[in-house]
N, CA, C, O and CB atoms as a CASP TS submission, in Angstrom:
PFRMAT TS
TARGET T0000
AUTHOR 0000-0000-0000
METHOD Language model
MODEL 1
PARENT N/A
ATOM      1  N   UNK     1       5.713 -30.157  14.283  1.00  0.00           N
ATOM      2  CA  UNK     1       5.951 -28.716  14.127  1.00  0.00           C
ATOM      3  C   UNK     1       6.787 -28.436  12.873  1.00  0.00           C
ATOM      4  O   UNK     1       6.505 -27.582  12.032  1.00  0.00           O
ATOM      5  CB  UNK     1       6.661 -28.146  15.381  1.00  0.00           C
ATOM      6  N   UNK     2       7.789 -29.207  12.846  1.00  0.00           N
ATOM      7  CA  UNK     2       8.844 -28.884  11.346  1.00  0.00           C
ATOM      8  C   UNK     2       8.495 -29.817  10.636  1.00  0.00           C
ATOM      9  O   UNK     2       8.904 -30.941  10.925  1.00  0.00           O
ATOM     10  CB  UNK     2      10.581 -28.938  11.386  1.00  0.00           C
ATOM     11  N   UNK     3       7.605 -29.619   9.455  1.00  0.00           N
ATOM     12  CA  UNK     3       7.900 -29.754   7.997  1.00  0.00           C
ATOM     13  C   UNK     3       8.611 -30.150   7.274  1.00  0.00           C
ATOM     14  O   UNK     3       9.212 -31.193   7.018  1.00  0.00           O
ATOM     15  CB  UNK     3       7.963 -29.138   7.571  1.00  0.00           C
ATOM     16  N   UNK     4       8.421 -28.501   6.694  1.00  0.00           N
ATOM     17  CA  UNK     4       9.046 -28.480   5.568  1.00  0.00           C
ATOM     18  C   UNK     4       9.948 -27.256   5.871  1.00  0.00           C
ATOM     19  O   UNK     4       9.540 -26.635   6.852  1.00  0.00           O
ATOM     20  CB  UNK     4       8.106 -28.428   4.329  1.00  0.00           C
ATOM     21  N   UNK     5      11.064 -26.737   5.298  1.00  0.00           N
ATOM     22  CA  UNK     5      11.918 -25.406   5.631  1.00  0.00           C
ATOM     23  C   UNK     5      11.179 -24.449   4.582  1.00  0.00           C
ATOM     24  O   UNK     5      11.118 -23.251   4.859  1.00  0.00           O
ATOM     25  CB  UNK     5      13.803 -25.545   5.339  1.00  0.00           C
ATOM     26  N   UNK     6      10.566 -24.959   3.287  1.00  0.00           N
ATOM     27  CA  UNK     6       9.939 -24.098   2.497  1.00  0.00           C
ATOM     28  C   UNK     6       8.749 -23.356   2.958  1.00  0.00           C
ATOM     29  O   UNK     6       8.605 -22.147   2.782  1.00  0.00           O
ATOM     30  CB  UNK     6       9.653 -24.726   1.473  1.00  0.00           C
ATOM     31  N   UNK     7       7.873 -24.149   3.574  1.00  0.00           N
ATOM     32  CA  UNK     7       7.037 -23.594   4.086  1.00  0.00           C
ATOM     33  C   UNK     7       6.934 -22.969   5.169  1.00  0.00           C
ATOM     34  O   UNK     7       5.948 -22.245   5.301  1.00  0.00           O
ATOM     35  CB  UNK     7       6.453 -24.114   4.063  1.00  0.00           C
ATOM     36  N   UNK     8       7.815 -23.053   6.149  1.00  0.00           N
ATOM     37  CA  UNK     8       8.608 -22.285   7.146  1.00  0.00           C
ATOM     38  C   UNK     8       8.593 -20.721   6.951  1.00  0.00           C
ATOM     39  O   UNK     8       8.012 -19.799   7.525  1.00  0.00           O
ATOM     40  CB  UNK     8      10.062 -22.774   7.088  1.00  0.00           C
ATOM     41  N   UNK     9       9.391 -20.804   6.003  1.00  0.00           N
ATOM     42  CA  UNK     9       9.673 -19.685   5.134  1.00  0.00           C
ATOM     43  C   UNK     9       8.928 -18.903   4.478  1.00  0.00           C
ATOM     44  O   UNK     9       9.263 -17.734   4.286  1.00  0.00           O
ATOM     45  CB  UNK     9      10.268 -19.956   4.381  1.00  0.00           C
ATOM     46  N   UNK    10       7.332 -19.617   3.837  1.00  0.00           N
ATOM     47  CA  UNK    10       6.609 -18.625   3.452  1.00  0.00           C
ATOM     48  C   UNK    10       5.755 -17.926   4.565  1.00  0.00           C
ATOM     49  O   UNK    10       5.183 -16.837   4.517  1.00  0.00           O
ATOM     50  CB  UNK    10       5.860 -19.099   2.431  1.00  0.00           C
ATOM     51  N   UNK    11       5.834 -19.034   5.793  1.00  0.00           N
ATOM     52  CA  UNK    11       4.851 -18.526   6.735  1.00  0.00           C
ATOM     53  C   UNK    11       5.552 -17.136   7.197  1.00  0.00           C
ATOM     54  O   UNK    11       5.010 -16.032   7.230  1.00  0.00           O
ATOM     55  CB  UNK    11       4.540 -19.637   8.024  1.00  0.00           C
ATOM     56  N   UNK    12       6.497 -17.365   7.444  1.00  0.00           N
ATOM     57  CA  UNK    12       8.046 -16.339   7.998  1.00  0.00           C
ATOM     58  C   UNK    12       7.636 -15.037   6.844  1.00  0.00           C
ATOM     59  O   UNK    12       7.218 -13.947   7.236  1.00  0.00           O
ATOM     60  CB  UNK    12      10.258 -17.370   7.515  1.00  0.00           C
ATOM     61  N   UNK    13       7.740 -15.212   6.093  1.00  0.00           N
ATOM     62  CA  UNK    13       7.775 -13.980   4.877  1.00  0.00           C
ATOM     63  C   UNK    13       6.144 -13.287   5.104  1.00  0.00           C
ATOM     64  O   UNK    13       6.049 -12.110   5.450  1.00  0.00           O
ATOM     65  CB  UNK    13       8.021 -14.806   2.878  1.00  0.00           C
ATOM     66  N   UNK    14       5.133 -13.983   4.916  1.00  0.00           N
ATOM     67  CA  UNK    14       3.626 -14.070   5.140  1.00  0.00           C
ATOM     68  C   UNK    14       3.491 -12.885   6.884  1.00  0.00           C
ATOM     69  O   UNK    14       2.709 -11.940   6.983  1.00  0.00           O
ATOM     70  CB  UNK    14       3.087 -16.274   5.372  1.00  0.00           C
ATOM     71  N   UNK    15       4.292 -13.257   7.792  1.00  0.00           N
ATOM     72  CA  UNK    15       4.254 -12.785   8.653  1.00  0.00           C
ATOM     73  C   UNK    15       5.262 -11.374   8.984  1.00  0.00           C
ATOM     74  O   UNK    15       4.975 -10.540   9.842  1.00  0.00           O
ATOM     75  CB  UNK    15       4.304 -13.792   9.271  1.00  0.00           C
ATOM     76  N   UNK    16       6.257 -11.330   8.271  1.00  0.00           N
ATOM     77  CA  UNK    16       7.064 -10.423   8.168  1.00  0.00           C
ATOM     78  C   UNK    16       6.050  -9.441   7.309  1.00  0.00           C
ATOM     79  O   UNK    16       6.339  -8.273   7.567  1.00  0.00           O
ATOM     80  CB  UNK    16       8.466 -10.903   7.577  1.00  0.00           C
ATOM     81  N   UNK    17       5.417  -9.496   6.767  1.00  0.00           N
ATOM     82  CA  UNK    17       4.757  -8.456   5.438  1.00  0.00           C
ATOM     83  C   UNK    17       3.253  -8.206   6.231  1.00  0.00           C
ATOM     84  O   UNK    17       2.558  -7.207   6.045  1.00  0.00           O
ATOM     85  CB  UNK    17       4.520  -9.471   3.439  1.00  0.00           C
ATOM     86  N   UNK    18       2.977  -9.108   6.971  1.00  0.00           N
ATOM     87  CA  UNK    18       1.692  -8.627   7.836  1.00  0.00           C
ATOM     88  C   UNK    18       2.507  -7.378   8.679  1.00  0.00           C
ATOM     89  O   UNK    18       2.054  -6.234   8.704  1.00  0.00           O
ATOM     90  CB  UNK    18       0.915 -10.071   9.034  1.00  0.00           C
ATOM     91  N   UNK    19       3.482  -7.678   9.205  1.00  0.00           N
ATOM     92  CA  UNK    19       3.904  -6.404  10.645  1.00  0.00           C
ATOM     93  C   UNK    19       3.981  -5.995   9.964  1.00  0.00           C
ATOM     94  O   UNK    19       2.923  -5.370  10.035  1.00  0.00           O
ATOM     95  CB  UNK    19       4.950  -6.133  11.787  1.00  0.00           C
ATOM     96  N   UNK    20       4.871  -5.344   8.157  1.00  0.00           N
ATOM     97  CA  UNK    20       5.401  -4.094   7.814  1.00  0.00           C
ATOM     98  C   UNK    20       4.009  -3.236   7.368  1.00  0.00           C
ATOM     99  O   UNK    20       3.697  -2.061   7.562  1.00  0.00           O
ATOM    100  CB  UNK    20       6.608  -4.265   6.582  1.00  0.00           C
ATOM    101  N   UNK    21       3.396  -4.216   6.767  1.00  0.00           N
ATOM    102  CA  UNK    21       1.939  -3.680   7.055  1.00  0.00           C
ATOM    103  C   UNK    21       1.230  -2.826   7.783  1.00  0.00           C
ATOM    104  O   UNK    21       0.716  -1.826   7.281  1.00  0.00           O
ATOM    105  CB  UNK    21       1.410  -4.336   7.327  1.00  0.00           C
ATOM    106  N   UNK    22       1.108  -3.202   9.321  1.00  0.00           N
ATOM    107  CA  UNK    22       0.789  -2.659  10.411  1.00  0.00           C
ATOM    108  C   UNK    22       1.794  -1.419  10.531  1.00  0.00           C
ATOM    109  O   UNK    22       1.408  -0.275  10.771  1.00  0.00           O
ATOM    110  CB  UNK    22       0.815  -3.683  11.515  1.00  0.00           C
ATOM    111  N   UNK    23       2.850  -1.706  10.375  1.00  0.00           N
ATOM    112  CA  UNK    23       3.852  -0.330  11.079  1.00  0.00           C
ATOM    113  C   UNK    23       3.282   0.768   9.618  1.00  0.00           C
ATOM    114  O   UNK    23       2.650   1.824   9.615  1.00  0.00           O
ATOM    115  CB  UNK    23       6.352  -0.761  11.170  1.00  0.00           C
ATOM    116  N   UNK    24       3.780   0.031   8.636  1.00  0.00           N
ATOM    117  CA  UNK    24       2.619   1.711   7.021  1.00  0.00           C
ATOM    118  C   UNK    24       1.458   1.801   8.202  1.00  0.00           C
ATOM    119  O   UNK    24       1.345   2.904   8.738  1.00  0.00           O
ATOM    120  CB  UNK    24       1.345   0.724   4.390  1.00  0.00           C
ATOM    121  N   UNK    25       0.934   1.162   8.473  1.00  0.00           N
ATOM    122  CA  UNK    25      -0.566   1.713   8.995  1.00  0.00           C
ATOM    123  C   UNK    25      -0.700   2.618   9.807  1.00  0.00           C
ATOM    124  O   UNK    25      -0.926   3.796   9.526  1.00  0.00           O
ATOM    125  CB  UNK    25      -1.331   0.868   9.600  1.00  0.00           C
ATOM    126  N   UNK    26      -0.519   1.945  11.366  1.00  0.00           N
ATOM    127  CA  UNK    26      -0.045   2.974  11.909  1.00  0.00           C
ATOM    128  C   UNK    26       0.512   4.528  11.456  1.00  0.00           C
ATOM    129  O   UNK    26       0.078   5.679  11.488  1.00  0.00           O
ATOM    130  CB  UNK    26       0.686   2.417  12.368  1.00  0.00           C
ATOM    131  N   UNK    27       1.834   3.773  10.984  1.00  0.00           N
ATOM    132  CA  UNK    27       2.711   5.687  10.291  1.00  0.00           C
ATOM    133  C   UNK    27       1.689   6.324   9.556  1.00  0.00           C
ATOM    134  O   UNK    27       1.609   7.552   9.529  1.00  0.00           O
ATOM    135  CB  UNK    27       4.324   5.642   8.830  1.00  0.00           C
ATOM    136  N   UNK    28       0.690   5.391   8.796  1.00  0.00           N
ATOM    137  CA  UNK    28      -0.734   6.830   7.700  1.00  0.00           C
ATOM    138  C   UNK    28      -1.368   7.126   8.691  1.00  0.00           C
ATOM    139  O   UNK    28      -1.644   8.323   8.767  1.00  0.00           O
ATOM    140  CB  UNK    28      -2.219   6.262   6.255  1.00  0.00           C
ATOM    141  N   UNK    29      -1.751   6.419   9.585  1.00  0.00           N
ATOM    142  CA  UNK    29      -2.915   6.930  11.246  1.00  0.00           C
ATOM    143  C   UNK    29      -2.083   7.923  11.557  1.00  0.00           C
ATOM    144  O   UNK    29      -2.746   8.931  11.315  1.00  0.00           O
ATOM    145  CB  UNK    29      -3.157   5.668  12.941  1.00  0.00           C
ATOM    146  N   UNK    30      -0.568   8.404  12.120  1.00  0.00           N
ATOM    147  CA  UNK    30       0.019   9.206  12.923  1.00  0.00           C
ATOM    148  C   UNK    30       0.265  10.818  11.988  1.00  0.00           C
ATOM    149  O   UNK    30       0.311  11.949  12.472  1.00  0.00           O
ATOM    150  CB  UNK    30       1.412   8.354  13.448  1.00  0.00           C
ATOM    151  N   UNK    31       0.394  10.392  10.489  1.00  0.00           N
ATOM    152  CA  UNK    31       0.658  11.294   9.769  1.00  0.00           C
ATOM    153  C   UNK    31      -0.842  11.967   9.516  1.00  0.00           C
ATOM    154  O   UNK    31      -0.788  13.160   9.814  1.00  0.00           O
ATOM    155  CB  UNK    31       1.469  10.775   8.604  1.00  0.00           C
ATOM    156  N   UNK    32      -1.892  11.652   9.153  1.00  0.00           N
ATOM    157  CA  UNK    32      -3.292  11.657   9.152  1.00  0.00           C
ATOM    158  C   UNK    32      -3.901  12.701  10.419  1.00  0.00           C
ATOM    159  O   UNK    32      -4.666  13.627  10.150  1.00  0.00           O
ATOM    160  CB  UNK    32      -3.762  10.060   9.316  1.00  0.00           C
ATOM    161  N   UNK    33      -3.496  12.437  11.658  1.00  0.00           N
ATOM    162  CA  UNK    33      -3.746  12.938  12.935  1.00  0.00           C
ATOM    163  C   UNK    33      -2.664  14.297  12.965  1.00  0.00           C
ATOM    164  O   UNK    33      -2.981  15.323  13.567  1.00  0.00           O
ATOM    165  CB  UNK    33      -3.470  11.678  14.159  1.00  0.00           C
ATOM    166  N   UNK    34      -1.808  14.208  12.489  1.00  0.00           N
ATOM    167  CA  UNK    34      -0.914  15.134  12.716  1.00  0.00           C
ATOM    168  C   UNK    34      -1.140  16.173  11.358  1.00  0.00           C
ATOM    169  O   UNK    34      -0.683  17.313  11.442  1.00  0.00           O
ATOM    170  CB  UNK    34       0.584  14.421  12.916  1.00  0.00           C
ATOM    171  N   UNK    35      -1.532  15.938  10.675  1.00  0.00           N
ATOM    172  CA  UNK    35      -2.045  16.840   9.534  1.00  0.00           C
ATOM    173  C   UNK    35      -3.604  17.432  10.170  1.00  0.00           C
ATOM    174  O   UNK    35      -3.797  18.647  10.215  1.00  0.00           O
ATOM    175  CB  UNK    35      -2.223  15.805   7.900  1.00  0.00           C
ATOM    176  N   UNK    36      -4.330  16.759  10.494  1.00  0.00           N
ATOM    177  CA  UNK    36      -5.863  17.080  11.145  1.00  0.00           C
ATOM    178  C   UNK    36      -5.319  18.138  12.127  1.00  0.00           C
ATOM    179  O   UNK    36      -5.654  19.321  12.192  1.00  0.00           O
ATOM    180  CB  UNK    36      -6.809  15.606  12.029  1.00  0.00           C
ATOM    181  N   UNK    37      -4.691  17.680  12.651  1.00  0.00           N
ATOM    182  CA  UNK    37      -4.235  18.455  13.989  1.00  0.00           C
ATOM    183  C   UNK    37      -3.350  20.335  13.727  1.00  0.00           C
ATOM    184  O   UNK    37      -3.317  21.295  14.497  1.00  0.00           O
ATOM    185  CB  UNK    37      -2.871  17.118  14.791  1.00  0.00           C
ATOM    186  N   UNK    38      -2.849  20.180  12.513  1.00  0.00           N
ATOM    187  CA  UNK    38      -2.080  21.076  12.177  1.00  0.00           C
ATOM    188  C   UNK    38      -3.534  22.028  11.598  1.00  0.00           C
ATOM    189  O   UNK    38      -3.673  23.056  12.260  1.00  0.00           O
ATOM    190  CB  UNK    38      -0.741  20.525  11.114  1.00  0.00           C
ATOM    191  N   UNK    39      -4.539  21.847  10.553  1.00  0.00           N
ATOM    192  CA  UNK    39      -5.189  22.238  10.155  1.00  0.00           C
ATOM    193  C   UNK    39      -6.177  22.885  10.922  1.00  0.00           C
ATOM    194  O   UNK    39      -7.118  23.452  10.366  1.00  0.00           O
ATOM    195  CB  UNK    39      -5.348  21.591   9.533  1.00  0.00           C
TER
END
């Protein structure tokens, strides 16, 4: 399972930037719906 700590780390970073990803996404889906919705 442990490696390397470097690569640890990119997986860690790799995966941190996938969720912040998802949460922008989401927030353009909620803002998107809520503009449709206002209109």
């Amino acid at each position: 399972m442990l490696k390397s700590p470097e690569n640890h780390d990119q997986k860690c970073s790799v995966q941190d930037s996938h969720k912040r990803m998802e949460k922008f996404r989401s927030k353009g889906l909620l803002c998107l719906l809520l503009n449709l919705a206002r209109v």
